[in-house]
C-alpha positions in Angstrom: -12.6 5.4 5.3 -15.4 3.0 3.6 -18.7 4.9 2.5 -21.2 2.2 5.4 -23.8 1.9 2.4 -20.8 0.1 -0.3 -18.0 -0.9 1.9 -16.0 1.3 -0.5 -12.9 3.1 0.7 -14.3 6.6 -0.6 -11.7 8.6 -2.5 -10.8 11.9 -1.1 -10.9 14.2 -4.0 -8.1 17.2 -4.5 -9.1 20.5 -3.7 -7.1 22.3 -6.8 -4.8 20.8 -9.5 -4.3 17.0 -9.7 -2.2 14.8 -11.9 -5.4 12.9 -14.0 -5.7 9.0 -13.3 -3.3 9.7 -10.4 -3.9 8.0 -7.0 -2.4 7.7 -3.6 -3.4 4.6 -1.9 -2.2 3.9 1.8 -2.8 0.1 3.4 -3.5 -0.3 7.0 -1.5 -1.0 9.4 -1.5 -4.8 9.7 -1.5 -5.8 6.1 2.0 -7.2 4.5 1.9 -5.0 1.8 4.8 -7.6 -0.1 1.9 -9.8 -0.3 -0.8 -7.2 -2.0 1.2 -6.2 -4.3 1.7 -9.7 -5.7 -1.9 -9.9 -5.4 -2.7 -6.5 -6.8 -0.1 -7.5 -9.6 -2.5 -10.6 -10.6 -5.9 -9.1 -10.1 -4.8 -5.8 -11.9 -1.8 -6.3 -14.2 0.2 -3.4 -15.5 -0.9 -2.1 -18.9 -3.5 0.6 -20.0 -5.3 1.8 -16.5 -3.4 0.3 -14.3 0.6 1.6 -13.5 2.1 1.8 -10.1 4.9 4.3 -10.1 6.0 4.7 -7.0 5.7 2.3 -4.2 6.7 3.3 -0.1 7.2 0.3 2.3 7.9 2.0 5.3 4.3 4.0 5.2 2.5 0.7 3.2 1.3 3.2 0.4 1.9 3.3 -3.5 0.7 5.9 -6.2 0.0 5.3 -9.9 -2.3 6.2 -12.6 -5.4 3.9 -12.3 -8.6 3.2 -14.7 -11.9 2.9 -13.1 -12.0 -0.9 -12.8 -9.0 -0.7 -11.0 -9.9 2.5 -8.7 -13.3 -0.2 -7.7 -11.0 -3.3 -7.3 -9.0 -1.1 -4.7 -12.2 0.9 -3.6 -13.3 -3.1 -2.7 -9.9 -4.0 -1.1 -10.4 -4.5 2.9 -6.5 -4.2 3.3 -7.2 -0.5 1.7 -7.4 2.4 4.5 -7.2 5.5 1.8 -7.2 6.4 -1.6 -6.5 10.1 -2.4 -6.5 12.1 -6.0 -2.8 12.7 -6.1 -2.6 16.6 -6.3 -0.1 18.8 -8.2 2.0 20.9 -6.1 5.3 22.6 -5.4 7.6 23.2 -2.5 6.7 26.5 -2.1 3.1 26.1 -1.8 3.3 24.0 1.6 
């Protein structure tokens, strides 16, 4: 959801461990998320803050360890719905 003073997709923060850098992003519904990653890929190529490692079509969401200019390139991203702090867990503790 977008803080109405910034137009920035607000990140919601873990509550407990979190893997540092680490962030789930999830695109709305509509976008063709083939078509931002190619333009993620050229705004923000991969290299020191920037790495997607794991990308899911089918729910139009990735994770990856990101630096703060590209956290506020995605934070600025209309086709962004949700950034989350990607939190450490096990199978047990769900």
């Amino acid at each position: 959801m977008a803080d109405q003073e910034t137009n920035l997709v607000e990140i919601d923060r873990a509550n407990g461990p979190k893997v540092e850098s680490s962030y789930l992003v999830g695109l709305k519904d509509d976008v063709d998320m083939s078509a931002f990653m190619r333009r993620f890929g050229e705004a923000c190529p991969p290299g020191p803050g920037t790495e997607v490692t794991n990308n899911w079509l089918y729910i139009k969401g990735f994770c990856g360890t990101f630096g703060d200019e590209t956290l506020h390139f995605l934070q600025s991203c209309p086709e962004v719905d949700t950034i989350s702090e990607n939190v450490i867990g096990s199978v047990g503790s769900f």
